[in-house]
N, C-alpha and C positions, 0 to 999 in steps of 0.2 A: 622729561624722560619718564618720571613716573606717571606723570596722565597718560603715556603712551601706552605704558605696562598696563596698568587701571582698563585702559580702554580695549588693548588685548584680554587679558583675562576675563571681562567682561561676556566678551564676544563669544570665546570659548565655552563657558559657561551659558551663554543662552543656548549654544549651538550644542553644547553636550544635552540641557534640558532639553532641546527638539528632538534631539536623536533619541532620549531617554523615553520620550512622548510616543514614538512613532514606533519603538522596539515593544511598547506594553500595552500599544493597540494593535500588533499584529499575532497572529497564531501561529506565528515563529518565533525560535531562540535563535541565540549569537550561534547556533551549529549551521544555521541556512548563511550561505555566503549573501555576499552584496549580488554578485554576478547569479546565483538562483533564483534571488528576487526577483531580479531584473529579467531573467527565462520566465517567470510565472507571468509578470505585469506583460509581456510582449505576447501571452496565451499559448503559450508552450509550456510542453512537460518535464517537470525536472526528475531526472533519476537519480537517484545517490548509493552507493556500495558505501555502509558506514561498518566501519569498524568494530562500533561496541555499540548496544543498546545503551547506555549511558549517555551516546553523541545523537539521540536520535532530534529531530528539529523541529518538530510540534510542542505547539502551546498553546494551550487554552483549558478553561473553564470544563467547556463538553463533558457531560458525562460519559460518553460514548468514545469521545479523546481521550478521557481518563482512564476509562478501561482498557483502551486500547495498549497506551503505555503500561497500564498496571499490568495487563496481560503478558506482554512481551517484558517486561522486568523480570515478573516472576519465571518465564520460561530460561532467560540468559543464556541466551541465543552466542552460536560462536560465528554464525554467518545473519547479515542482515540486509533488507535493502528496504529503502524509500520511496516512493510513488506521488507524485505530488502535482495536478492540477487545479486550477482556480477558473471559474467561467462567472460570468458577471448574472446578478440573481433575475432580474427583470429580462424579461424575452425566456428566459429559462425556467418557469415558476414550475415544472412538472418536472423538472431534470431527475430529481431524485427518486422517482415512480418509476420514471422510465430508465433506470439503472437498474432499480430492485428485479424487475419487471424480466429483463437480460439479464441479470447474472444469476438467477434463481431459473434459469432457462437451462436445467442441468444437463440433460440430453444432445446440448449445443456445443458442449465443452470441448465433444468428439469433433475433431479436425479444425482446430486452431492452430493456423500455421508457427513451427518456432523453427529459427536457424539455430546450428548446433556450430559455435564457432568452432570447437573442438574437429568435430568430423568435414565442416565447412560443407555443410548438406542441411536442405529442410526437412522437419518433419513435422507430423503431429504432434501437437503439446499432450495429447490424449488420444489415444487410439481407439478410445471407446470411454464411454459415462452411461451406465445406468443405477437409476436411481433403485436403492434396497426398500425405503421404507421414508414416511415423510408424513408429520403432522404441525401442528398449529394451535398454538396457547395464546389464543388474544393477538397482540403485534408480533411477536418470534413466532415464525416457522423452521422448524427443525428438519433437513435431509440427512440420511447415509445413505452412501453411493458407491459404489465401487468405480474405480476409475481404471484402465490400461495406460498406465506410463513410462514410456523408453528413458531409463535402461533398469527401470524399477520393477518393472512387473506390475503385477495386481495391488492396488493400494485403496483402502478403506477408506471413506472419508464420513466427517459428519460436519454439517454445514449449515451453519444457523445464519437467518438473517433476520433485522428487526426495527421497526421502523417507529422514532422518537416525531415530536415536533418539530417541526426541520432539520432535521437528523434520521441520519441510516447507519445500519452496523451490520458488516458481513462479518463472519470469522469462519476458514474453513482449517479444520484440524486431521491430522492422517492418526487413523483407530489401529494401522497394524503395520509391522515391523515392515520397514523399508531395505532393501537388497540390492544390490548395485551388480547390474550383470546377474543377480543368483551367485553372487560370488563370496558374498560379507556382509553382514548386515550395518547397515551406517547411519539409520536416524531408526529411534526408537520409538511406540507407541505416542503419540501426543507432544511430539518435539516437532513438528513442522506446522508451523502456521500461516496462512494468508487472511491477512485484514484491512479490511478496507471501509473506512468511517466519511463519512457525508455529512458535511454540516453549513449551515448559514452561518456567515460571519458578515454584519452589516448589509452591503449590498452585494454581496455574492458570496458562490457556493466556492468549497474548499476540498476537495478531492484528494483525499490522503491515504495511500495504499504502503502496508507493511509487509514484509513478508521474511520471518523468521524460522531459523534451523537451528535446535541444538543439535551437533552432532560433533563425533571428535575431529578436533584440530590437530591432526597429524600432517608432517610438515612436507612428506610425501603425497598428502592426497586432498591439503587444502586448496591448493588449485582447484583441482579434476572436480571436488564438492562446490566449491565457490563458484564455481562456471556451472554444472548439473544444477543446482539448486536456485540461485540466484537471478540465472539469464528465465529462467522459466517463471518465477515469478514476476519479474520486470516486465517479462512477454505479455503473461494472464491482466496486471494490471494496466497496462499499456493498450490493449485491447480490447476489453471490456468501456475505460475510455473513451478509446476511438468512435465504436459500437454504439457506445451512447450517443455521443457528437453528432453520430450520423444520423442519427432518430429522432434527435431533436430538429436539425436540419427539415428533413421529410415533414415534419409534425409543423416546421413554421410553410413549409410551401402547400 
């Protein structure tokens, strides 16, 4: 009975060290479920509506990961979401150009379809995007933009993107008080951000879109904010994705 126990224990123990193995060669934590992994490895996109910037599910080294979190730490965020594709590096060696390439396409922004589950109707994500003003320091180029967004109105943005050693980093940030309807103001200067980091990991790329809101958590209008704010960002990175997928397609034919 004891060589049985022995041989159990054993077992568990090598099999905890595999699992230990394989959880600290991936650029995820214990927050990405078994079943997200298994969405990413089938080449589909995982979405997450997380709770607290503390549960967010990237890991890694990246300095551009690093920022990424450092970024959304320091903002503590009351609404957050996830964006998370993987595509295998080899057949793909341009993918990250031809990202930068589109989503630095700011003029483009106008008429990206978004469903509004609330109204249960489409619209524009953006009724309009032009660019204010737009320079370039080495790898960062910096945009401000003014953007038309339903049910926001006019919203400022400034929009850096920056291009590492196999690594990308977008971050776009809104520069003026955001208004809901014109009725109340609900996200403050510099509380709304989309970020989205590109990086190699081994043999393929890692496609990690953020997209955080401090604004208040009032128990009346967490909803209406968590569906306004949250579906539109899922939307923007979910498409920009797509966008790419499809250029890269064209680009192999």
């Amino acid at each position: 009975m004891k060589t049985f126990l022995k041989k159990i224990a054993a077992a568990v123990f090598v099999l905890s060290g595999a699992c230990a193995l394989l959880f600290s060669n991936s650029p995820y934590n214990e927050n990405l479920s078994d079943e997200d992994r298994a969405v990413l490895s089938e080449g589909s996109t995982v979405i997450k509506n997380t709770a607290s910037y503390k549960k967010m599910c990237i890991k890694s080294d990246n300095p551009y990961v690093k920022r990424a979190v450092e970024t959304v730490s320091k903002l503590k965020p009351a609404y957050l979401a996830e964006v998370i594709r993987e595509y295998p590096y080899e057949g793909n060696e341009n993918l990250m150009d031809n990202f930068s390439s589109l989503v630095m396409d700011i003029p483009s922004y106008a008429g990206i379809p978004y469903y509004s589950e609330r109204a249960e109707e489409w619209y524009d994500l953006y009724s309009s995007a032009k660019i204010v003003s737009s320079g370039t320091d080495g790898d960062v180029q910096t945009v401000k933009a003014d953007f038309e967004m339903k049910p926001f109105g006019l919203v400022e943005m400034r929009i850096v993107s920056e291009k590492g050693d196999a690594c990308y980093y977008y971050e776009s940030t809104n520069l003026s008080t955001m208004r809901y309807y014109d009725k109340f103001n609900c996200v403050s200067p510099e509380c709304m951000k989309s970020i989205i980091v590109i990086f190699r990991e081994e043999e393929k790329w890692i496609l990690y879109g953020i997209g955080a809101v401090k604004a208040p958590s009032v128990f009346f209008l967490r909803e209406r904010v968590d569906t306004s704010f949250m579906n539109r960002i899922k939307t923007f990175c979910a498409y920009f994705f797509e966008k790419m997928e499809k250029k890269e397609e064209t680009s192999e034919n």
